[in-house]
PQR file with spaces between the fields and no chain letter, atoms N, CA, C, O and H, PARSE charges and radii, in Angstrom:
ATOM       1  N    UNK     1      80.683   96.024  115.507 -0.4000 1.5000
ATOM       2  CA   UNK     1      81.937   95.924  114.772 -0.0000 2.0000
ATOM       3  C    UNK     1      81.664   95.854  113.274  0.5500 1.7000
ATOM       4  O    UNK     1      80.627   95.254  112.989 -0.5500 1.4000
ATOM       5  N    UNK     2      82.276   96.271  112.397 -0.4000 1.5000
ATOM       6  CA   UNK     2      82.146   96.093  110.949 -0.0000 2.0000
ATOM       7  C    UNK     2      82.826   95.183  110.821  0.5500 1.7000
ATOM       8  O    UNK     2      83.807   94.930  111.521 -0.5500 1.4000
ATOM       9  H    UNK     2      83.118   96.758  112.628  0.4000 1.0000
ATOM      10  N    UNK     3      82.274   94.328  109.593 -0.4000 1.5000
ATOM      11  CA   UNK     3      82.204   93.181  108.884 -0.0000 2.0000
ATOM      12  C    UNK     3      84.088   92.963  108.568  0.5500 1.7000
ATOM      13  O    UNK     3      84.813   91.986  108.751 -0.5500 1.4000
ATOM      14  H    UNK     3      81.477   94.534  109.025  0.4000 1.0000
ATOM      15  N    UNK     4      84.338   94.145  108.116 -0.4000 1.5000
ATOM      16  CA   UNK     4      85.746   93.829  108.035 -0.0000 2.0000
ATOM      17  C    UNK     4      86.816   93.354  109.128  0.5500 1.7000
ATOM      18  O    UNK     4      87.633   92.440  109.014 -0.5500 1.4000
ATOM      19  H    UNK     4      83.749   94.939  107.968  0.4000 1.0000
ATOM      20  N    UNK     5      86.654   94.000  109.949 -0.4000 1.5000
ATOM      21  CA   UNK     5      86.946   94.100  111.307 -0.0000 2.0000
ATOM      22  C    UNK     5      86.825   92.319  112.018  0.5500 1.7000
ATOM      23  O    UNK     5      87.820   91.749  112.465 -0.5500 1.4000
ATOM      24  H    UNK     5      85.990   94.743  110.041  0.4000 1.0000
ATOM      25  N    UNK     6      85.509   91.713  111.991 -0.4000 1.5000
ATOM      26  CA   UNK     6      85.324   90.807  112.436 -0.0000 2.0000
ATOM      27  C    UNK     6      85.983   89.961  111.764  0.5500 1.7000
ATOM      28  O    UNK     6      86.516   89.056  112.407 -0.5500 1.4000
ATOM      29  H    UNK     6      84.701   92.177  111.628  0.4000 1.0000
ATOM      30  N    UNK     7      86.140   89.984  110.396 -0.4000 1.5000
ATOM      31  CA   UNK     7      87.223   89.102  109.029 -0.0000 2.0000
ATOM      32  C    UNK     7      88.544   88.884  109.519  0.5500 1.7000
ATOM      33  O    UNK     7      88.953   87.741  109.724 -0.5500 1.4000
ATOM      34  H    UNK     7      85.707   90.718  109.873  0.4000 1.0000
ATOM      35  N    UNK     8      89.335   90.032  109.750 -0.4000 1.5000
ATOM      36  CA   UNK     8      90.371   90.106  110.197 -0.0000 2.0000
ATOM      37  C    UNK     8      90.714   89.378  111.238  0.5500 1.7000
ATOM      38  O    UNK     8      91.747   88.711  111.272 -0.5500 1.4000
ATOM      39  H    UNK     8      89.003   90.961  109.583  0.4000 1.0000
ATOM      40  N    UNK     9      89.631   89.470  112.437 -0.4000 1.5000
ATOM      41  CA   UNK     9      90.093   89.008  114.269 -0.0000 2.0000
ATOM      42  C    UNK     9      89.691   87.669  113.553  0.5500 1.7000
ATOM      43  O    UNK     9      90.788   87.110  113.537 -0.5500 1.4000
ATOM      44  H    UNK     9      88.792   90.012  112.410  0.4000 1.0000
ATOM      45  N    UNK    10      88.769   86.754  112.919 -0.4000 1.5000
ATOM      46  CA   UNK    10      88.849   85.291  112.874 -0.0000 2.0000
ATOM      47  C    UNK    10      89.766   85.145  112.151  0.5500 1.7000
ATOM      48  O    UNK    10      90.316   84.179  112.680 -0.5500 1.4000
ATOM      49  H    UNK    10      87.878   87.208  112.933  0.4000 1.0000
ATOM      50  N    UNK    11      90.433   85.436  111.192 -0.4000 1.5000
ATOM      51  CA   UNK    11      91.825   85.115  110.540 -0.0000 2.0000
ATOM      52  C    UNK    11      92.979   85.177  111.278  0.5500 1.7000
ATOM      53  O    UNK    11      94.020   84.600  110.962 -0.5500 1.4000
ATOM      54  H    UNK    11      89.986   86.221  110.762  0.4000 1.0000
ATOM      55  N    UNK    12      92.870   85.667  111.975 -0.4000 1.5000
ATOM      56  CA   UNK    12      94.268   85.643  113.241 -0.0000 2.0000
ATOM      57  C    UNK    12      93.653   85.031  114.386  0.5500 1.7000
ATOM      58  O    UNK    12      94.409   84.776  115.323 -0.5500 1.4000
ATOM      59  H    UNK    12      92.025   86.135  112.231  0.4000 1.0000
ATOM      60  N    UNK    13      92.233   84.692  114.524 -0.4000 1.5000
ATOM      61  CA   UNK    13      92.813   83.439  115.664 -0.0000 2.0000
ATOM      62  C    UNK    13      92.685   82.126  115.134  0.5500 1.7000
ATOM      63  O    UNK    13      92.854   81.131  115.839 -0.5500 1.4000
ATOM      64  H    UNK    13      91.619   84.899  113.763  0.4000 1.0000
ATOM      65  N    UNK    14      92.226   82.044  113.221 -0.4000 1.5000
ATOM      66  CA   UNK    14      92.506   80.624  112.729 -0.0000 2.0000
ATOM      67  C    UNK    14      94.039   80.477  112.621  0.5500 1.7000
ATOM      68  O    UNK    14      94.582   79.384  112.465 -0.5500 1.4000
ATOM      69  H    UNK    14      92.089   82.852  112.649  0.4000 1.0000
ATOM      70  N    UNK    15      94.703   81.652  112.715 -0.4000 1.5000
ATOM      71  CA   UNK    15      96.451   81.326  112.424 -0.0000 2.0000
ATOM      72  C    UNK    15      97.158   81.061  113.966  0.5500 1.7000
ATOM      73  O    UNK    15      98.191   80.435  114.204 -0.5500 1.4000
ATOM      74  H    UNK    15      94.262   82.540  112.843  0.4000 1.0000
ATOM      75  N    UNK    16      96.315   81.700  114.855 -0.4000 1.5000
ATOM      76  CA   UNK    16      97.142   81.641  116.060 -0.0000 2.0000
ATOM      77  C    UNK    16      96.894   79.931  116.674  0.5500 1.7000
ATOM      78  O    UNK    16      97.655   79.187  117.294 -0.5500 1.4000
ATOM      79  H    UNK    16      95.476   82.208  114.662  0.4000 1.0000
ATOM      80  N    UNK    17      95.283   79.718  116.108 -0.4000 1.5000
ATOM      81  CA   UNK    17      95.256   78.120  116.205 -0.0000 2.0000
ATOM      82  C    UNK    17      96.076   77.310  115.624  0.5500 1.7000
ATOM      83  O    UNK    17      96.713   76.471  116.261 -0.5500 1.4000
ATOM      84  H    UNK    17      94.665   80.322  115.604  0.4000 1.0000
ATOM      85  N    UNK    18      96.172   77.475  114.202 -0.4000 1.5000
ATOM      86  CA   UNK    18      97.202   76.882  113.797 -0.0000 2.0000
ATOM      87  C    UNK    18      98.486   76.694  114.033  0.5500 1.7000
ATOM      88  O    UNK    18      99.090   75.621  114.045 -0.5500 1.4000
ATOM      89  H    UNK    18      95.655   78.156  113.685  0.4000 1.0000
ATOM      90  N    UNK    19      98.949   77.907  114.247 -0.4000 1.5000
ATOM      91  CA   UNK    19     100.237   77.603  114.929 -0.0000 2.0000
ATOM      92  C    UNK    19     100.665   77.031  116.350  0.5500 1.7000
ATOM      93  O    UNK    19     101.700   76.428  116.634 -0.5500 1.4000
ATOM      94  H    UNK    19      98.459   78.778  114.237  0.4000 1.0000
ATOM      95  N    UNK    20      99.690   77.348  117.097 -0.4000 1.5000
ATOM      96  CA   UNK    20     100.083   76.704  118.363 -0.0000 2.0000
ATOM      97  C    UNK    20      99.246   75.318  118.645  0.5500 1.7000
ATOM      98  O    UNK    20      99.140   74.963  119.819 -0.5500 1.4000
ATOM      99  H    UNK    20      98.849   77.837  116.866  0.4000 1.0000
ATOM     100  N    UNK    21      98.558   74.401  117.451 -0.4000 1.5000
ATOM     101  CA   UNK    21      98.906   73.056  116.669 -0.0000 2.0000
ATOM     102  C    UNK    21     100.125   72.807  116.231  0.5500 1.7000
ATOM     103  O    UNK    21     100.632   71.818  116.760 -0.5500 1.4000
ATOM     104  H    UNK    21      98.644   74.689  116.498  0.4000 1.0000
ATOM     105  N    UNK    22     100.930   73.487  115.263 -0.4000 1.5000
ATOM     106  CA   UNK    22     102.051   72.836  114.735 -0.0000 2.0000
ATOM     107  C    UNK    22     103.087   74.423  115.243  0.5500 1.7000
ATOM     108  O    UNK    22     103.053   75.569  114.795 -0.5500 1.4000
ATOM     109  H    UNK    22     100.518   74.290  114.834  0.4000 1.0000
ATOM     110  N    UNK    23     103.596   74.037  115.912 -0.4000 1.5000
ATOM     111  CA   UNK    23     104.590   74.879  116.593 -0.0000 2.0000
ATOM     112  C    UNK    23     105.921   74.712  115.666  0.5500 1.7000
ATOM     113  O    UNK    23     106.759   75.511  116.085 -0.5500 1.4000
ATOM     114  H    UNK    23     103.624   73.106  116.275  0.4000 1.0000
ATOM     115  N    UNK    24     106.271   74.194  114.897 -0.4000 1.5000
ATOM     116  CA   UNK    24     107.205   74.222  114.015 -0.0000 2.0000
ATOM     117  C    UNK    24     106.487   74.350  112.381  0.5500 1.7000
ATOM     118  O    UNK    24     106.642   73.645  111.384 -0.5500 1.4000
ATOM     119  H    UNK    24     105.591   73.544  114.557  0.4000 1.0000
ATOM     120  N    UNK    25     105.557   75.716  112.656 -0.4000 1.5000
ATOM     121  CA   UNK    25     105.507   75.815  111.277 -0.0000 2.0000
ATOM     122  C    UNK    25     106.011   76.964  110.386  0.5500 1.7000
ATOM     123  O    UNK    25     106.323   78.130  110.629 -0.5500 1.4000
ATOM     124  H    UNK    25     105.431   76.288  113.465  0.4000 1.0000
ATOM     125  N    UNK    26     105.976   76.154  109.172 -0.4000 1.5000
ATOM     126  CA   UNK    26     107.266   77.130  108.155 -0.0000 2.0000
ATOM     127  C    UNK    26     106.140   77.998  107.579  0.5500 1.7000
ATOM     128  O    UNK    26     105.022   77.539  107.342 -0.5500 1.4000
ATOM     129  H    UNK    26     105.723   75.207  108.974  0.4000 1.0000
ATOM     130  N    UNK    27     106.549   79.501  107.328 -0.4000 1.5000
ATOM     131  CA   UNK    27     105.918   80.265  106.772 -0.0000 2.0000
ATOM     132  C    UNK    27     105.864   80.307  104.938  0.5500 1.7000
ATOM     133  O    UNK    27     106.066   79.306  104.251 -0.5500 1.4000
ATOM     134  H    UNK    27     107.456   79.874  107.520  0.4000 1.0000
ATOM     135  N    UNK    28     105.681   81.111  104.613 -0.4000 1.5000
ATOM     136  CA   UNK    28     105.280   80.709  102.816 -0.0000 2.0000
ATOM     137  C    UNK    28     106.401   82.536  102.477  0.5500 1.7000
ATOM     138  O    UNK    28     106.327   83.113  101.392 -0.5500 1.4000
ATOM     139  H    UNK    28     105.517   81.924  105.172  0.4000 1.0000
ATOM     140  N    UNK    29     107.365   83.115  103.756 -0.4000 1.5000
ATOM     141  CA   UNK    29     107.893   83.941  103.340 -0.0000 2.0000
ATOM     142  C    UNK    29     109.300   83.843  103.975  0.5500 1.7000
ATOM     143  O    UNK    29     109.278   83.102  104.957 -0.5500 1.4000
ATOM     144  H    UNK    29     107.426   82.646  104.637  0.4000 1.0000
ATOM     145  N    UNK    30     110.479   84.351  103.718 -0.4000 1.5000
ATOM     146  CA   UNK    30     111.690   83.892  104.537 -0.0000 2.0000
ATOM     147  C    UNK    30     112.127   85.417  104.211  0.5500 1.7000
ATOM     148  O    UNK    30     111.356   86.134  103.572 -0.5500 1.4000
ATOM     149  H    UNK    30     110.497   84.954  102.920  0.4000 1.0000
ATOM     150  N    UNK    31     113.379   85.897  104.663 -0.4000 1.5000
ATOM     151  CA   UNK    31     114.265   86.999  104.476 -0.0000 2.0000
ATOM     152  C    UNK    31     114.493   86.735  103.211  0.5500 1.7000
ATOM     153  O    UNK    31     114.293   87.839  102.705 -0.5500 1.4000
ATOM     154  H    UNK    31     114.005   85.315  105.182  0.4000 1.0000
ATOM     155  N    UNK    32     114.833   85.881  102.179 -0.4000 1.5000
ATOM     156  CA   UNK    32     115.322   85.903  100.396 -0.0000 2.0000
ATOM     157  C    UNK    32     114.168   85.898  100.290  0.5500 1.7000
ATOM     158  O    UNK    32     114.400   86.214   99.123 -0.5500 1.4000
ATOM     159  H    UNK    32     114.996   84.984  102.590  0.4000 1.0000
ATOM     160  N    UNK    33     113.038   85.853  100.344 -0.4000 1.5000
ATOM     161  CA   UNK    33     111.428   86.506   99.345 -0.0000 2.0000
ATOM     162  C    UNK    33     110.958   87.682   99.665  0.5500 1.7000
ATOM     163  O    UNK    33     109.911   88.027   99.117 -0.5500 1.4000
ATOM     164  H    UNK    33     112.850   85.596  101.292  0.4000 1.0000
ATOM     165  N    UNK    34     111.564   88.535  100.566 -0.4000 1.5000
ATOM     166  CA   UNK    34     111.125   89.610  101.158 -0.0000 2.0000
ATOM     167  C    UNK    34     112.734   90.533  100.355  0.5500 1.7000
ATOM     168  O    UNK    34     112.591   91.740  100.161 -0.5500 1.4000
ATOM     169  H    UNK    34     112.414   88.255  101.011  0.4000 1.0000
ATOM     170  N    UNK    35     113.939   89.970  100.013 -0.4000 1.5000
ATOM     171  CA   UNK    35     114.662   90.600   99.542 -0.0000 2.0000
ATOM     172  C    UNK    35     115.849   91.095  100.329  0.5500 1.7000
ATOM     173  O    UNK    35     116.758   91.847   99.979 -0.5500 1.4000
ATOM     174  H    UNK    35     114.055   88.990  100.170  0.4000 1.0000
ATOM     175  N    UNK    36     115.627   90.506  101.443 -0.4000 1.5000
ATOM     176  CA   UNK    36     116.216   90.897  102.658 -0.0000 2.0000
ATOM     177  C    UNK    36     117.942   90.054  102.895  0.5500 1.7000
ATOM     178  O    UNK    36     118.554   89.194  102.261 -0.5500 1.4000
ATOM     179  H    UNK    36     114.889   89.894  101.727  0.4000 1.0000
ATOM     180  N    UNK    37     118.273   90.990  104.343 -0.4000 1.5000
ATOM     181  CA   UNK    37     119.814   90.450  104.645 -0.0000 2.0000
ATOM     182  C    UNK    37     119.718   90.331  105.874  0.5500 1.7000
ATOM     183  O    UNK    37     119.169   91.004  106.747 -0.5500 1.4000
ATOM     184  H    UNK    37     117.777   91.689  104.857  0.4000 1.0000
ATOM     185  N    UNK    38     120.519   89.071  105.864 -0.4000 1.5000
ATOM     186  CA   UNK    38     120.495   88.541  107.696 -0.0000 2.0000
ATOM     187  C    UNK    38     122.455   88.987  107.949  0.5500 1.7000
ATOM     188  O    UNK    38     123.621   88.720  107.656 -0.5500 1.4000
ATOM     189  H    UNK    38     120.965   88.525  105.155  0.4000 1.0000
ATOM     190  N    UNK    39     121.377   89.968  108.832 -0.4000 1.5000
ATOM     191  CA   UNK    39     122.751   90.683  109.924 -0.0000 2.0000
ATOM     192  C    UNK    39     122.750   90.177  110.965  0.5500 1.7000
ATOM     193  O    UNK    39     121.778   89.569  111.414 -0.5500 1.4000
ATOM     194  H    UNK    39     120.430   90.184  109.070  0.4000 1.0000
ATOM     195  N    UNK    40     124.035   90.354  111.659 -0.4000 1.5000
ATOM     196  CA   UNK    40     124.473   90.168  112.933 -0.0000 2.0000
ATOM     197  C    UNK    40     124.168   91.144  113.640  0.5500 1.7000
ATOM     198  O    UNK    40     124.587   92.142  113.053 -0.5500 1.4000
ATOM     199  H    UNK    40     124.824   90.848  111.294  0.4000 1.0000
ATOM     200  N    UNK    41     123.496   91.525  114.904 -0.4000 1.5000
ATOM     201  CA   UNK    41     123.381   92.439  115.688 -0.0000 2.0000
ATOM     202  C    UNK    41     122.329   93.326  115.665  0.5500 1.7000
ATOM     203  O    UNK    41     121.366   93.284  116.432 -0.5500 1.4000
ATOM     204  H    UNK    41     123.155   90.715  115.380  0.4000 1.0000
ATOM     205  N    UNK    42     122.561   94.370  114.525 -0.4000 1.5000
ATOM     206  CA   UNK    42     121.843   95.399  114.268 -0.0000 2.0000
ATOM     207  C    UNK    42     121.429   95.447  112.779  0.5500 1.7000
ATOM     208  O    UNK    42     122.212   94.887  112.012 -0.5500 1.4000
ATOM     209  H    UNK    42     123.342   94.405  113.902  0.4000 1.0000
ATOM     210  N    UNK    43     120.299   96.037  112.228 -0.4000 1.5000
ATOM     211  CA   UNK    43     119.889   96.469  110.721 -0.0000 2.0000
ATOM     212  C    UNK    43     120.938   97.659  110.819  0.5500 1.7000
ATOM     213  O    UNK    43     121.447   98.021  111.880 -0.5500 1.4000
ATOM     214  H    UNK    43     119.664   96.492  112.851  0.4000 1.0000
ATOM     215  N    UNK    44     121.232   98.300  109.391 -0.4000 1.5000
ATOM     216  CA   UNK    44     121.546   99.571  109.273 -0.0000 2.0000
ATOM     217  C    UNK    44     120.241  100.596  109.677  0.5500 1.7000
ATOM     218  O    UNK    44     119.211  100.028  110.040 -0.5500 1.4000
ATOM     219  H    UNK    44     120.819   98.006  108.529  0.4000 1.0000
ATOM     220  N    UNK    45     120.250  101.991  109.628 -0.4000 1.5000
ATOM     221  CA   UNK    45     119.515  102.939  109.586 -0.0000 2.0000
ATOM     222  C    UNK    45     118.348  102.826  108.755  0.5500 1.7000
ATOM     223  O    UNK    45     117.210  103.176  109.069 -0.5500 1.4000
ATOM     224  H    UNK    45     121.087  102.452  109.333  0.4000 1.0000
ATOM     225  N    UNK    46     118.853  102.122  107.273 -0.4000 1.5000
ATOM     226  CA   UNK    46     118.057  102.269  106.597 -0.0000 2.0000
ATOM     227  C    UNK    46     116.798  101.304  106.175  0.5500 1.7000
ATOM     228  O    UNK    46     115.914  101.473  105.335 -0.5500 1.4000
ATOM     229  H    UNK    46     119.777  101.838  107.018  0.4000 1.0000
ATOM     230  N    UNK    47     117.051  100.274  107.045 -0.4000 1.5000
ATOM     231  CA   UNK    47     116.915   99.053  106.880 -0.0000 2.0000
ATOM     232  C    UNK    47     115.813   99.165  107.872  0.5500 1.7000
ATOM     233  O    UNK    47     115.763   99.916  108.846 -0.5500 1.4000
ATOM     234  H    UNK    47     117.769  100.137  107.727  0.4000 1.0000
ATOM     235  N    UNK    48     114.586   97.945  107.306 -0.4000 1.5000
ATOM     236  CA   UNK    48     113.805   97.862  108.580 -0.0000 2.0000
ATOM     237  C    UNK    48     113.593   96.444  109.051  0.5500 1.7000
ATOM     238  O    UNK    48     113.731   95.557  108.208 -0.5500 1.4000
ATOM     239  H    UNK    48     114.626   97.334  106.515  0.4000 1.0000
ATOM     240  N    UNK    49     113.267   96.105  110.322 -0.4000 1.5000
ATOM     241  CA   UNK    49     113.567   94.855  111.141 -0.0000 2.0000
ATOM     242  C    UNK    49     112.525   93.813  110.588  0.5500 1.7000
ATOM     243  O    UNK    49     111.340   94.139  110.530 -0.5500 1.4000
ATOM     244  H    UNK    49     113.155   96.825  111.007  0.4000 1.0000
ATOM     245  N    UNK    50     112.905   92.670  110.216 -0.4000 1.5000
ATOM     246  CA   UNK    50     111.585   91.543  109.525 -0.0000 2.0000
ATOM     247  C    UNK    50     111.779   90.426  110.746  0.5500 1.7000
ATOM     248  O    UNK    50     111.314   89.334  110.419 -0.5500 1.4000
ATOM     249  H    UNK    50     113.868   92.405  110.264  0.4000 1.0000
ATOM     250  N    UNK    51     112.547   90.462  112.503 -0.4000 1.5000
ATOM     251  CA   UNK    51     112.592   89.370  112.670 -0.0000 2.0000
ATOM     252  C    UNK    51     113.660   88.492  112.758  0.5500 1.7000
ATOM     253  O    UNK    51     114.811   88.923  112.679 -0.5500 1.4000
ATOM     254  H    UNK    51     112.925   91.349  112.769  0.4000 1.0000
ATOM     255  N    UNK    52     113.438   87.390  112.902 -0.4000 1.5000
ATOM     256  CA   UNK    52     114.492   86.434  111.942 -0.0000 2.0000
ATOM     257  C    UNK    52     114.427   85.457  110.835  0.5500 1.7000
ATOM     258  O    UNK    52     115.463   84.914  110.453 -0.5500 1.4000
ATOM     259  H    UNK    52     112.504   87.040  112.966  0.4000 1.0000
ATOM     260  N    UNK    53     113.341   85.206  110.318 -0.4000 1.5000
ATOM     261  CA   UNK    53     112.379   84.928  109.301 -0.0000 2.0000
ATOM     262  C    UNK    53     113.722   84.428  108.695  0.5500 1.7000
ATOM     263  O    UNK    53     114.418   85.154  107.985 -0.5500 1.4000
ATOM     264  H    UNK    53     112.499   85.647  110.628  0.4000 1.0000
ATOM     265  N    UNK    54     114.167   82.680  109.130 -0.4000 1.5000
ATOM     266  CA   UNK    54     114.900   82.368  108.037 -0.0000 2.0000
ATOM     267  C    UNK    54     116.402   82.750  108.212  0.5500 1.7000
ATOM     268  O    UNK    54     117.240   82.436  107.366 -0.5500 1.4000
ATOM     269  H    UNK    54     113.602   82.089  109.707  0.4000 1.0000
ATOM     270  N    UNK    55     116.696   83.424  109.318 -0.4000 1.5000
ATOM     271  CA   UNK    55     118.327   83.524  109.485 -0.0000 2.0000
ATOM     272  C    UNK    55     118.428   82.532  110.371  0.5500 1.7000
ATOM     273  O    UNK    55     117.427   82.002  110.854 -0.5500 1.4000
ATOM     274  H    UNK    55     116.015   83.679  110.004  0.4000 1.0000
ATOM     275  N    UNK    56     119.961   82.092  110.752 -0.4000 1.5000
ATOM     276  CA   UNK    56     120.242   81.560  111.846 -0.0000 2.0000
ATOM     277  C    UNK    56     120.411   82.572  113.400  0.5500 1.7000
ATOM     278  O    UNK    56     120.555   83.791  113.486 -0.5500 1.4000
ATOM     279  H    UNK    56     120.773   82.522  110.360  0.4000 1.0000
ATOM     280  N    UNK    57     120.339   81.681  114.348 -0.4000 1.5000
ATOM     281  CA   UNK    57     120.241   82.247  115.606 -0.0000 2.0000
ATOM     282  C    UNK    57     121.312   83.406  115.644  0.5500 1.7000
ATOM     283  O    UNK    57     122.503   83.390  115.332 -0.5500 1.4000
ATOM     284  H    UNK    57     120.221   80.690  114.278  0.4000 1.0000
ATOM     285  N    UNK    58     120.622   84.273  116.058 -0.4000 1.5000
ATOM     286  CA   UNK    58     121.793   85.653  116.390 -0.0000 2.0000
ATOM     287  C    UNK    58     121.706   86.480  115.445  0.5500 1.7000
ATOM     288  O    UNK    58     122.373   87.513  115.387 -0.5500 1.4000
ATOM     289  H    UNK    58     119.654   84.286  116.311  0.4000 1.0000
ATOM     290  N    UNK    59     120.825   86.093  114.556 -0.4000 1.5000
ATOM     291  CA   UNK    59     121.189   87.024  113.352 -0.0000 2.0000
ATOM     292  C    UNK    59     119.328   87.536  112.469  0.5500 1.7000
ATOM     293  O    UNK    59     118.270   86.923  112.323 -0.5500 1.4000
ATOM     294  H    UNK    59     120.283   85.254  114.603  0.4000 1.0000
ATOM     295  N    UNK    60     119.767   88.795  112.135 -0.4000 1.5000
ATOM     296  CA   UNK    60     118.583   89.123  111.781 -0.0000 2.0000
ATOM     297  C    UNK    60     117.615   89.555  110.707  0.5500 1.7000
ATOM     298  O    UNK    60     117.505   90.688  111.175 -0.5500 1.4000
ATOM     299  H    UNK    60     120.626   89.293  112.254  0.4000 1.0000
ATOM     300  N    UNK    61     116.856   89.586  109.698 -0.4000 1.5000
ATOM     301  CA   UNK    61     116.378   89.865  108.679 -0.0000 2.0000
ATOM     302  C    UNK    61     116.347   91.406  108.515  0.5500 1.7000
ATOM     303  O    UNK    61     115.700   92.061  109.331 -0.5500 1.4000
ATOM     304  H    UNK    61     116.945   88.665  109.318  0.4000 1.0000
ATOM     305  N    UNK    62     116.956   91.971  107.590 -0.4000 1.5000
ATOM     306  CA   UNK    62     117.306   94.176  107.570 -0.0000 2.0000
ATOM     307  C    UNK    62     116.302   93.394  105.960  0.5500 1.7000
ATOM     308  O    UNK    62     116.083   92.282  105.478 -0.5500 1.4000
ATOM     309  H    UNK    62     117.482   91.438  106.927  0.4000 1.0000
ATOM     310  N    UNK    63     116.007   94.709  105.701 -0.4000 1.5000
ATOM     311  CA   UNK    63     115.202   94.937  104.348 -0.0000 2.0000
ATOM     312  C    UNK    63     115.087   96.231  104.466  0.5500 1.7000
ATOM     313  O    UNK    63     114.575   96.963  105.314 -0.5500 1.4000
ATOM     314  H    UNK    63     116.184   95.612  106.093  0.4000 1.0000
ATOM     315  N    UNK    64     115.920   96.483  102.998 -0.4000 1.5000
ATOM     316  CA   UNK    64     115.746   97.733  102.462 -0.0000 2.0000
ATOM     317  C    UNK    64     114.678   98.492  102.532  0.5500 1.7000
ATOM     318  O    UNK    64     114.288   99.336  103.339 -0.5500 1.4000
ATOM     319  H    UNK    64     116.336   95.889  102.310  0.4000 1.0000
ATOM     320  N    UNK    65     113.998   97.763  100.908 -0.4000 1.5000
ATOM     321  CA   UNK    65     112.495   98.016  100.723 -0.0000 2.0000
ATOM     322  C    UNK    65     111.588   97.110  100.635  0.5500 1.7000
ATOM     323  O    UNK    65     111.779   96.150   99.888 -0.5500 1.4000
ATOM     324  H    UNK    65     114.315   97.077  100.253  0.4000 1.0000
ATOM     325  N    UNK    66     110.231   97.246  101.495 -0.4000 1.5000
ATOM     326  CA   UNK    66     109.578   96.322  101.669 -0.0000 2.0000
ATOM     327  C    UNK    66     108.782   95.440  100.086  0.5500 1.7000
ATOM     328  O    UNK    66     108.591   94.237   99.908 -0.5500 1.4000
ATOM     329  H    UNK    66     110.076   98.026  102.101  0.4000 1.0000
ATOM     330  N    UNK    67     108.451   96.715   99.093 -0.4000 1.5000
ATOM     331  CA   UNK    67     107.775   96.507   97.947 -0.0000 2.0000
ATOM     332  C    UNK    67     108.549   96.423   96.652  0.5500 1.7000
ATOM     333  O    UNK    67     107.956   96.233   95.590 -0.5500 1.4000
ATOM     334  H    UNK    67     108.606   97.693   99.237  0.4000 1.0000
């Protein structure tokens, strides 16, 4: 495996440890830092899905543009 490769897989299972330690943990990004709108139901067309990162139940993070 290259070096990068191996970087990556221990960084996601120090996060997957972490989180399933603190199962209520808050991320450092929500739908308003990403720029985003919490819809009901569906994103528009143009919009792409972030989740719910920060909406309430039922409702979902659309983002325009990611950058």
């Amino acid at each position: 495996m290259k070096p990068q490769s191996i970087l990556v897989l221990l960084v996601l299972v120090i996060l997957a440890l972490h989180c399933k330690e603190n199962e209520a943990a808050s991320f450092p990004w929500s739908c308003a830092s990403l720029s985003g709108v919490c819809r009901q139901g569906v994103c528009l067309p143009s919009e792409l899905y972030f989740g719910s990162l920060g909406c309430g139940k039922g409702f979902l993070c659309c983002v325009s543009h990611f950058l």
